[in-house]
N, C-alpha and C positions, 0 to 999 in steps of 0.2 A: 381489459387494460393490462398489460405485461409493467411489473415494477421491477427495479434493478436495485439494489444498497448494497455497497461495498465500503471498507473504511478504506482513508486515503493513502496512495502511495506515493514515494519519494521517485520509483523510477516505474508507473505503471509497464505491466505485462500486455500484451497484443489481447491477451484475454480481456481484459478490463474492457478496452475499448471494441472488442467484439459485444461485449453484453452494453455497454453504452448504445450500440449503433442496432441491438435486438429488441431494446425496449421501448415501453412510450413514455416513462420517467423513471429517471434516476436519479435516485439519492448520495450523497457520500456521510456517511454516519461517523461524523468525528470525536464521538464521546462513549466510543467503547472502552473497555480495558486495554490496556497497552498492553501487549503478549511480548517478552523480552527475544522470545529466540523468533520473532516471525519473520518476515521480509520487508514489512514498514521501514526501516531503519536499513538495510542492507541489500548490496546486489553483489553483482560478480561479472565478470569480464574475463577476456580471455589473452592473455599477452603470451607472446610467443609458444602458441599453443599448449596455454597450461595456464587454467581458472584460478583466477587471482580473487580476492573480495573486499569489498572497502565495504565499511559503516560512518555512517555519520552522527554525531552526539546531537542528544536530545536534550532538550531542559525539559526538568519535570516539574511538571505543575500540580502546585496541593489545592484540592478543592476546599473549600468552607460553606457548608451550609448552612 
């Protein structure tokens, strides 16, 4: 059995859905650390031939246990 876990993204990469389509389940594990500078929150596009980047705001949530 081939397992896949990845945490979720806002603008998944063709990789993502390459390892979706290679395994026989896959997870998205949404209760890792939030890493501030990763790609969860941000992509980039390309306007007039010059990579522009938008981010979207997160609300952070306090856990209680």
């Amino acid at each position: 059995m081939k397992l896949g876990l990845m945490q979720p993204y806002f603008f998944p990469y063709i990789g993502y859905y390459q390892l979706i389509h290679a395994v026989d389940t896959f997870i998205i594990y949404d209760t890792v650390n939030y890493i501030k500078t990763s790609w969860i929150k941000r992509n980039r596009y390309l306007l007039n031939g010059s990579s522009k980047f938008f981010t979207l705001s997160i609300k952070t949530q306090v856990r209680t246990n």
